[in-house]
C-alpha positions in Angstrom: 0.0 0.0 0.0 1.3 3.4 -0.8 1.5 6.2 1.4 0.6 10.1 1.1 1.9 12.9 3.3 0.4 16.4 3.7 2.4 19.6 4.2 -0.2 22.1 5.2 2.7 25.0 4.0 2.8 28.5 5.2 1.3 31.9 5.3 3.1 34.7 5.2 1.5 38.3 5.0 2.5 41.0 3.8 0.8 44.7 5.0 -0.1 43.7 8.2 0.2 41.5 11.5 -1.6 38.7 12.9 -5.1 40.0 14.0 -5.4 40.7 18.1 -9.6 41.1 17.4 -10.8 37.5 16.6 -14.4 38.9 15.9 -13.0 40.2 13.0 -12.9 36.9 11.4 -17.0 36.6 12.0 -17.2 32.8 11.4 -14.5 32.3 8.7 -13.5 29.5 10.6 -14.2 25.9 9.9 -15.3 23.5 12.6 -13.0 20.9 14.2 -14.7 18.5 12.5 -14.6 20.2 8.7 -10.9 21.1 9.1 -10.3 17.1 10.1 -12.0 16.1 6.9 -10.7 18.8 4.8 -6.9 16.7 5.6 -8.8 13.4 5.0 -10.2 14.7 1.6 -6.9 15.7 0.7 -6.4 11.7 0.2 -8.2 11.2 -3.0 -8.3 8.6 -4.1 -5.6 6.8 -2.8 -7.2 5.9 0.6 -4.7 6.9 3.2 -4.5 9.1 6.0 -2.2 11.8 6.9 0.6 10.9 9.1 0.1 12.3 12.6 -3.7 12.2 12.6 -3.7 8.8 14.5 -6.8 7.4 12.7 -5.6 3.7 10.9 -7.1 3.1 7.9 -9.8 0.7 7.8 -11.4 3.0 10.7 -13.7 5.4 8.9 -16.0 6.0 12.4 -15.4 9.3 12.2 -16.0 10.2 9.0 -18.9 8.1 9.3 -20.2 10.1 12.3 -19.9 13.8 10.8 -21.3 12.7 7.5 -24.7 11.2 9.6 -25.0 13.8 12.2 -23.3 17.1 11.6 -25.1 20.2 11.6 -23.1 21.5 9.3 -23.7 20.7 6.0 -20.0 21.2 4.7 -18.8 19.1 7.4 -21.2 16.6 5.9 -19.7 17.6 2.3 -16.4 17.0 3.0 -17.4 13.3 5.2 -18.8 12.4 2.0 -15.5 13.4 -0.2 -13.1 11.5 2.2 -15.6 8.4 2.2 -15.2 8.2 -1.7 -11.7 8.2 -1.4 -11.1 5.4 0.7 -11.3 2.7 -1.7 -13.1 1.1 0.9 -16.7 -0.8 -0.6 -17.9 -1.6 3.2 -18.9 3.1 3.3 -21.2 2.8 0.0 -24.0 2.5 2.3 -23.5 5.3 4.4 -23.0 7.2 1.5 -26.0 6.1 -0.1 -28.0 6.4 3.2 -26.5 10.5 2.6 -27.9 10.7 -1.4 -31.1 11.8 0.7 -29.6 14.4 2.6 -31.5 17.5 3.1 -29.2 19.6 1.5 -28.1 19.6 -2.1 -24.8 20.1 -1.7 -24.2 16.7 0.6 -26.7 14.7 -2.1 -23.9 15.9 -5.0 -20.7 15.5 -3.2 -22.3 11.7 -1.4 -22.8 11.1 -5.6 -19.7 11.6 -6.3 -18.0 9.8 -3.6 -20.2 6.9 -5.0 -18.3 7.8 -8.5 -14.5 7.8 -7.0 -15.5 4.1 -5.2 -17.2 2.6 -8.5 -19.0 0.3 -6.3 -21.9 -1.1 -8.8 -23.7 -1.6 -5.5 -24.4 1.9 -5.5 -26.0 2.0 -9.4 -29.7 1.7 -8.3 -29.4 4.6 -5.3 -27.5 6.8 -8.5 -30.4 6.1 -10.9 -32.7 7.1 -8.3 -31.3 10.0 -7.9 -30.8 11.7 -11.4 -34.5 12.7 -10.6 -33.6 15.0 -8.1 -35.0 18.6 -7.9 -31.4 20.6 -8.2 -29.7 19.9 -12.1 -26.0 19.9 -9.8 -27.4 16.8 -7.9 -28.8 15.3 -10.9 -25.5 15.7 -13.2 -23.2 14.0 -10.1 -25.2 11.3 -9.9 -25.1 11.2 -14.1 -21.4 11.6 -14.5 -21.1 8.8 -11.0 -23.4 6.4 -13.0 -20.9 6.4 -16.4 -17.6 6.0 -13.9 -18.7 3.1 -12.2 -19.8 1.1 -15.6 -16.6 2.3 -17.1 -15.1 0.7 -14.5 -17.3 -2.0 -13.9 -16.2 -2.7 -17.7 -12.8 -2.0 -17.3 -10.0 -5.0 -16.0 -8.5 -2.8 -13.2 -7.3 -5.0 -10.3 -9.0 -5.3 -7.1 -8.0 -6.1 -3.7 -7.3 -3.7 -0.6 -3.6 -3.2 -2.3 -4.1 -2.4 -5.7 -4.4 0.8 -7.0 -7.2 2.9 -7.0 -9.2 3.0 -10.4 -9.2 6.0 -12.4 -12.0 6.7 -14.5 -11.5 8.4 -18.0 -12.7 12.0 -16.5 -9.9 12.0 -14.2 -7.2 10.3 -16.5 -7.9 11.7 -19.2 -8.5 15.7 -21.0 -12.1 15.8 -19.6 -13.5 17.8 -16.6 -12.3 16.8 -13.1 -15.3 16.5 -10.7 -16.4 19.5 -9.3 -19.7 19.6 -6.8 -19.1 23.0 -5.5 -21.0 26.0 -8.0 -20.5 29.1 -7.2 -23.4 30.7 -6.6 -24.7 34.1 -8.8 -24.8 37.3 -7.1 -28.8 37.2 -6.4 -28.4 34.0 -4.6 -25.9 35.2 -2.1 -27.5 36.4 1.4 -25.5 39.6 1.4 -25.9 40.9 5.0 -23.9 37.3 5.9 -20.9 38.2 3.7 -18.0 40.1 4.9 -15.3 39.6 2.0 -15.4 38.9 -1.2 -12.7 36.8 -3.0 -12.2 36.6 -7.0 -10.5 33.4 -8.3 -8.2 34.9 -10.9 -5.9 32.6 -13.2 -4.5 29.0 -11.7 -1.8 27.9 -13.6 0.3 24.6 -14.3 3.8 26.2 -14.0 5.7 22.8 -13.5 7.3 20.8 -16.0 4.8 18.0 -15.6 2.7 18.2 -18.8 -1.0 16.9 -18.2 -3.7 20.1 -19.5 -6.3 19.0 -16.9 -3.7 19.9 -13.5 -4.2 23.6 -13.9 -8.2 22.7 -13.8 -8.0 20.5 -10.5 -5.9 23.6 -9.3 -8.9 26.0 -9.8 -11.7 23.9 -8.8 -10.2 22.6 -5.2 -9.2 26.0 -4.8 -12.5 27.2 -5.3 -13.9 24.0 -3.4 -12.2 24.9 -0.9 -12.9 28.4 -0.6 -17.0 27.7 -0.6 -17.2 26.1 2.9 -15.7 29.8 4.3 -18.7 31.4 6.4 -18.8 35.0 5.3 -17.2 34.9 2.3 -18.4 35.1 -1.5 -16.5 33.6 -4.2 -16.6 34.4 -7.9 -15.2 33.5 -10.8 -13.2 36.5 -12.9 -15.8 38.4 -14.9 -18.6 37.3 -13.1 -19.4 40.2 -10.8 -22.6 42.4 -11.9 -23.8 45.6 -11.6 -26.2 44.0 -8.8 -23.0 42.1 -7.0 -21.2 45.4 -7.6 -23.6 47.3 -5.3 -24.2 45.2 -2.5 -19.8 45.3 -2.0 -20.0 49.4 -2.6 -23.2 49.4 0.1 -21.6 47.3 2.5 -18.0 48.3 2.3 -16.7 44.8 1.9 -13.0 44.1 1.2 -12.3 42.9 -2.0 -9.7 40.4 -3.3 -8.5 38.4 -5.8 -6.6 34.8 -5.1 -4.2 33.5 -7.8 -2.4 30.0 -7.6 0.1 28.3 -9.4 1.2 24.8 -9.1 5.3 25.6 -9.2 6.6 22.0 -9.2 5.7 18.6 -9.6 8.5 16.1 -8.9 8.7 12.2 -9.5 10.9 9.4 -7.5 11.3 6.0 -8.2 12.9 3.8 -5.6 12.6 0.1 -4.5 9.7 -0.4 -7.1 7.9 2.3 -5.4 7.1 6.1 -7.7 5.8 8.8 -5.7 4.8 12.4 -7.0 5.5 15.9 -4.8 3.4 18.8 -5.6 4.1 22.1 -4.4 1.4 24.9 -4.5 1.9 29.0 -4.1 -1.8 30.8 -3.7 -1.1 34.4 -4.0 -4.0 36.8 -2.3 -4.5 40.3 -3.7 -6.3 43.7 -3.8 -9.0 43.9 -6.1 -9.3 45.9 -8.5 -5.3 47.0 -7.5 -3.7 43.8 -7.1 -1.0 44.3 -4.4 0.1 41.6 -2.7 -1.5 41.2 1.0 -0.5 37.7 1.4 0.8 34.2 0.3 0.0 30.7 0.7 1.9 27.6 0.2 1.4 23.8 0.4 3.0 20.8 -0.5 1.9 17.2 -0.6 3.1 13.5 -1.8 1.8 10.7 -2.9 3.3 7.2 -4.1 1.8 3.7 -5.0 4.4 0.4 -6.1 5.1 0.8 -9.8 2.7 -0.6 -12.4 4.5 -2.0 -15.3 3.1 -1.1 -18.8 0.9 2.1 -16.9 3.9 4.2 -16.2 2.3 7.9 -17.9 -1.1 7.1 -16.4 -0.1 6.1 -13.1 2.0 9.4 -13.0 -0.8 11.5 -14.0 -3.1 10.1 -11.6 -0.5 10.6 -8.5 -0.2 14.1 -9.9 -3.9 15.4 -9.6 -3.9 13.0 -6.1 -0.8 15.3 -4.8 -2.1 18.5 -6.3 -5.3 17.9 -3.9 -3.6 17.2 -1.3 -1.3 20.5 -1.7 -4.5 22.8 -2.2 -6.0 21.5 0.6 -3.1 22.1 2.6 -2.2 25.7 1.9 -6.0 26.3 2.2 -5.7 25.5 5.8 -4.6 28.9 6.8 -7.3 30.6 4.2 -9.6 31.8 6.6 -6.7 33.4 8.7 -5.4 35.2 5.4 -8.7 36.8 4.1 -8.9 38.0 7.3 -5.8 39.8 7.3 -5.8 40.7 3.9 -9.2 42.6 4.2 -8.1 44.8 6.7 -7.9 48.1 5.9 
């Protein structure tokens, strides 16, 4: 079995010190619980958890826990995210149980959990579920459905060793799964919001060539950046006349966060190839674009060698590593809006 390590990097600010008035921050925090699973998710889909966290593997309790009876409906999200990447059949019931969650968001991310297991046991639960009222629910549990028969059709081993499978939307040029959607301007409750962040360009500046890395940079970032209390996330270009208002009426800061993915490096030793990633997340003024502050994160991943599979097993390592680096430099993403927007 292969390991993966999490580095959750550093912040450094610049224009400013470390906030002394913690209201200031006006729930950008996470709960214990969502910050737990936000290092599990950073897994996917190898199935591993991060050293230090004292959790073995086969004991997915917790995660089992916060997905059934969390309050909070991203804790719930990100249970469901680290269930699917456990590569562990013996969760696809909870996570089916969870595909009639209250809340849309828990119903798409518990779909495609189902997706990343490719459990077939799941299929009728799936099918049920494309009739769901939201389209985002409805298209998970589509794009889930065609992963696990591609996989169900496909001769990938099995067995608590082997690798995890890797369905054509990860491996290959297409779209990596994303339930987050960032909301439009008229479905934000304004008088909750406090900053505003704009997800500016995420680039692949390694010398790893795969086209889809500089997507999974931009949509974990932005994954990432949705279970924030008080903050509103948009995509560049997308703020209206209407979004403009409500930040002019209320006075909120403004920023824009850029990433890069700076280096991707590979090691081969004793039949074993493991992938470094190493993330920089670089948090601006908006409209001026100074720097206020930087984030950084690093992670690894590494399975035993599969002969014959040697570009798509790198790949796959890649986008697993590149999670795990987003979702470590996000750790300290609440503490740097917070800094950054002051004024």
């Amino acid at each position: 079995m292969g390991r993966f390590d999490v580095n959750t990097g550093g912040l450094s600010t610049v224009r400013g010190h470390r906030m002394s008035d913690r209201r200031r921050q006006l729930g950008l925090r996470a709960s214990v619980s969502c910050a737990f699973i936000a290092l599990a998710c950073a897994l996917v889909p190898v199935g591993l958890v991060p050293v230090g966290l004292g959790v073995a593997q086969s004991d997915h309790s917790t995660m089992v826990r916060v997905l059934r009876r969390s309050p909070d409906f991203r804790a719930r999200v990100r249970a469901a995210l680290a269930l699917g990447s456990t590569n562990d059949h013996a969760v696809t019931r909870h996570l089916v149980r969870a595909l009639r969650d209250e809340n849309p968001a828990v119903r798409a991310a518990s779909a495609t959990a189902l997706g990343r297991l490719g459990d077939p046991a799941a299929l009728d639960a799936l099918r049920r579920l494309e009739r769901d009222e939201e389209r985002v629910v409805r298209d998970e549990a589509r794009q889930a459905i065609r992963r696990i028969e591609v996989a169900s059709r496909g001769s990938a081993p099995s067995g608590p060793s082997a690798p995890a499978r890797v369905s054509p939307r990860r491996g290959g040029g297409d779209a990596y799964p994303a339930i987050s959607v960032i909301p439009r301007a008229r479905d934000i409750y304004w008088p909750r919001i406090r900053y505003v962040v704009v997800l500016g360009d995420m680039q692949n500046r390694s010398n790893f060539r795969d086209d889809s890395l500089a997507q999974v940079l931009q949509q974990e970032v932005s994954r990432n950046l949705l279970v924030l209390r008080g903050v509103a996330v948009f995509q560049d270009g997308q703020l209206d006349a209407n979004a403009q208002r409500q930040i002019a009426r209320r006075s909120l800061p403004k920023l824009r966060l850029e990433g890069s993915l700076n280096r991707v490096e590979r090691r081969r030793q004793r039949r074993q190839l493991t992938i470094r990633c190493e993330v920089s997340l670089m948090l601006m003024d908006e409209p001026e674009r100074n720097l206020r502050g930087m984030l950084q994160g690093a992670a690894e991943g590494s399975q035993p060698q599969r002969r014959g599979a040697r570009q798509q097993q790198e790949s796959t390592l890649a986008r697993q590593a590149l999670t795990g680096a987003v979702r470590g430099a996000m750790s300290g993403a609440a503490q740097a809006i917070s800094n950054a927007g002051r004024r």
